[in-house]
C-alpha positions in Angstrom: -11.6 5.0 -19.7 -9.9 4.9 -16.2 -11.1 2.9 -13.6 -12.4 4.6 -10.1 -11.0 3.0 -6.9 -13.0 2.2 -4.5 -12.7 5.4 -2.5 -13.5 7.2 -5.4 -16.9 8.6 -4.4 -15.4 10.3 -1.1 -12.5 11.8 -3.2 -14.8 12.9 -6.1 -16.7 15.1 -3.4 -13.5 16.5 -1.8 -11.4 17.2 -5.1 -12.2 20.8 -5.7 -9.7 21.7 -7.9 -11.1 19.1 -9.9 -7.4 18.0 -10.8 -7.4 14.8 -12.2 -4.6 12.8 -13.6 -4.8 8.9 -14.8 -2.1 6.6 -12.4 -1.8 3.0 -13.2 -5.4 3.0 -15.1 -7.0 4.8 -12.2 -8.7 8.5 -12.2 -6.7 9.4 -9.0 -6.7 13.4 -7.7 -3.6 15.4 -8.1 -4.2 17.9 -5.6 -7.7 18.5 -4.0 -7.4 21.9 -3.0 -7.1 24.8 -5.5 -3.3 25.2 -3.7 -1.3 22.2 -2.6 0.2 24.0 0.3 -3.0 23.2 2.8 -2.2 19.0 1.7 1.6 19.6 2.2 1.0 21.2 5.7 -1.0 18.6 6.7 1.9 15.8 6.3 4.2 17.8 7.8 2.4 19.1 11.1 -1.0 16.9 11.5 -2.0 14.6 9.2 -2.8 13.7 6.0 -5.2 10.5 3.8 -3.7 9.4 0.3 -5.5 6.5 -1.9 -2.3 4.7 -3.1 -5.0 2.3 -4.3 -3.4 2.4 -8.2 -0.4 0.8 -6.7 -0.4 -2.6 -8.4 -0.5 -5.5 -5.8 0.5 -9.1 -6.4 -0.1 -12.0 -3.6 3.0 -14.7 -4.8 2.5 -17.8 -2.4 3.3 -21.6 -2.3 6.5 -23.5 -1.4 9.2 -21.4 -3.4 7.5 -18.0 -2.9 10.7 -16.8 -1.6 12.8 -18.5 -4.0 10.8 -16.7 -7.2 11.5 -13.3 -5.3 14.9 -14.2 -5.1 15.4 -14.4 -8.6 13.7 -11.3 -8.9 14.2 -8.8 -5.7 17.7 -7.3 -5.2 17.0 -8.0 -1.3 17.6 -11.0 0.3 14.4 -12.5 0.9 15.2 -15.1 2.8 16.4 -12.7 5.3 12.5 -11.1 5.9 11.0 -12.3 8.9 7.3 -12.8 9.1 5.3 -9.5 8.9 8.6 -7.7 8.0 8.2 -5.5 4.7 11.5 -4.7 2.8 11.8 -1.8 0.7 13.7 -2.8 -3.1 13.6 -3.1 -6.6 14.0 -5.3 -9.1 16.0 -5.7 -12.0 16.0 -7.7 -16.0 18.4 -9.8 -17.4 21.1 -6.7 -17.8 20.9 -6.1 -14.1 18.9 -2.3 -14.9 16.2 -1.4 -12.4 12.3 -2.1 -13.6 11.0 -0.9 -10.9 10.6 -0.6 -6.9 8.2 -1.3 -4.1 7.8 -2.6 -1.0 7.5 -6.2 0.0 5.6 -7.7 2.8 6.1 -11.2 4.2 2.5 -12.0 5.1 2.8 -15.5 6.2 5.7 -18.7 6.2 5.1 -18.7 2.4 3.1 -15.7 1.0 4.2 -12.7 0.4 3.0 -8.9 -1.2 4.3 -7.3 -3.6 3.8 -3.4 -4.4 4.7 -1.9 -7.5 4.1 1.1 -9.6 4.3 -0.5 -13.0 2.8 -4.3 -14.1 4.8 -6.7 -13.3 3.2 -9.9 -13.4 4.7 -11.3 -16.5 8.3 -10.5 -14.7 7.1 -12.1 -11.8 5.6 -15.1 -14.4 8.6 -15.5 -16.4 10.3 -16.3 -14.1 8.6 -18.7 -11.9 9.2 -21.6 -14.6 9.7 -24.7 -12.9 8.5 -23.4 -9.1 6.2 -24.2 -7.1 4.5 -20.8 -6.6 1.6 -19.1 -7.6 1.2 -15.2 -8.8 -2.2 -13.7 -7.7 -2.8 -9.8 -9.2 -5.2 -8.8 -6.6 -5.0 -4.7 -7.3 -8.6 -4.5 -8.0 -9.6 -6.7 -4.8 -7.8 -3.9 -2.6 -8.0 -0.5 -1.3 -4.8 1.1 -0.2 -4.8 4.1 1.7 -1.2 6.1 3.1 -2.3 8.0 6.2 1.1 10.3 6.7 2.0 12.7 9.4 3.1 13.4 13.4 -0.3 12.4 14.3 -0.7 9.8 12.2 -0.3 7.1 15.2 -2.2 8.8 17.2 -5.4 8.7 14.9 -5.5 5.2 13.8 -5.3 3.9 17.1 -8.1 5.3 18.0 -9.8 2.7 15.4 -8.2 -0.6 16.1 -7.3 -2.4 19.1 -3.5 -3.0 17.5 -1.1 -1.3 19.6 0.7 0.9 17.0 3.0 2.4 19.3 5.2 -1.4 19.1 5.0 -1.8 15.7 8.7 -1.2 14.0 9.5 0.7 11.1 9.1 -1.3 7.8 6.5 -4.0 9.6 2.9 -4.6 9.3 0.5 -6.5 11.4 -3.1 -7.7 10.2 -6.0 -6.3 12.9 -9.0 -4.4 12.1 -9.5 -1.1 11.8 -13.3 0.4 12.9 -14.2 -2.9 12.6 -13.0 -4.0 9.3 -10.0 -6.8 8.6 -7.0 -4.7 7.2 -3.0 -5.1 7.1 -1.5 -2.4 8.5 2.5 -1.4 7.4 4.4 1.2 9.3 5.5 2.6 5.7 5.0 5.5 3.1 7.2 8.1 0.8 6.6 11.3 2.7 9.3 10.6 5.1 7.5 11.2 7.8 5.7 9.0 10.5 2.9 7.1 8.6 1.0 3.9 7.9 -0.4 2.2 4.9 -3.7 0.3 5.0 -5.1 -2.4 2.8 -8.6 -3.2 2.6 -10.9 -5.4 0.9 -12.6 -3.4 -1.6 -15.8 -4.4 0.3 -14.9 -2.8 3.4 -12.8 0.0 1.7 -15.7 3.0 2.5 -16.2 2.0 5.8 -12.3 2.5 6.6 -12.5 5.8 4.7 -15.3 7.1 6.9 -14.1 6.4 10.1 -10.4 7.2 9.6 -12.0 10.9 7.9 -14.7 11.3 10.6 -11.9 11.0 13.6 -9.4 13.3 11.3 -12.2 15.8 11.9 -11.5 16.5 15.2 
């Protein structure tokens, strides 16, 4: 049986098409309106709310953080600055890709990891003999991908953050209507967008205030 994320109340009520497909062990809606077209317009000429929260999430921290991701990563890691996120992938022993995701440096030595597949036991193998530990916190977090022109101009109306400074492939830890989240200028629709990550505790409260300003 799949698991519901924690926004999975507010998209059971807006998924009319009642399109459901499982992602990563998650019921998660494939389209919500009866023709995709309305979402698609949306993230090309407003803006539009995804819940990425399926993607798994690992928290690697400790002395030689960046030296497991090293192993690992096809990026340099030693290369991201604090609250830099790198987009790459990661490869086995033959040097064929895994997977991908993004890759936050959160703090001197701690670090996120997104992926679409599991990959702790990568991530485990291959911290023999390092100082590091491996947290799989993807069921302590809701992720949401708010995508579109206006994108910028929404959020800020919910957190004191100035948006406007953050680069391209950075995130910055605020809160957002009053709730602790890490915000990363990032997503895959190619346009302007932002992904938030929220404690699963505060992951309604997000949704509700990012959908009631959307309203207008």
């Amino acid at each position: 049986m799949p698991r519901k994320s924690p926004f999975h109340v507010r998209t059971t009520e807006l998924c009319l098409s009642q399109n459901w497909q499982e992602w990563s062990g998650y019921f998660s809606a494939e389209s919500y309106a009866l023709d995709h077209m309305r979402e698609y317009n949306a993230v090309r000429t407003s803006a539009a709310m995804f819940d990425v929260s399926p993607l798994f999430k690992y928290h690697v921290h400790g002395r030689d953080a960046a030296k497991l991701l090293d192993r690992v990563v096809t990026r340099d890691v030693s290369k991201c600055r604090e609250n830099q996120v790198l987009y790459t992938t990661w490869c086995d022993d033959d040097g064929k890709i895994i997977d991908d995701g993004t890759l936050a440096r959160i703090g001197t030595d701690a670090f996120r990891l997104t992926a679409a597949l599991p990959t702790i036991d990568w991530l485990q193998d291959n911290a023999f003999g390092l100082e590091v530990e491996i947290e799989d916190v993807t069921h302590d977090f809701g992720a949401l991908a708010i995508q579109g022109p206006t994108s910028r101009d929404l959020l800020q109306r919910l957190t004191r953050a100035d948006l406007a400074r953050l680069p391209y492939f950075h995130q910055l830890e605020d809160e957002l209507a009053g709730a602790p989240v890490r915000i990363s200028r990032t997503g895959y629709t190619g346009d302007l967008g932002y992904e938030i990550f929220v404690e699963t505790k505060h992951a309604l409260q997000v949704w509700d205030a990012i959908a009631e300003i959307g309203k207008d």
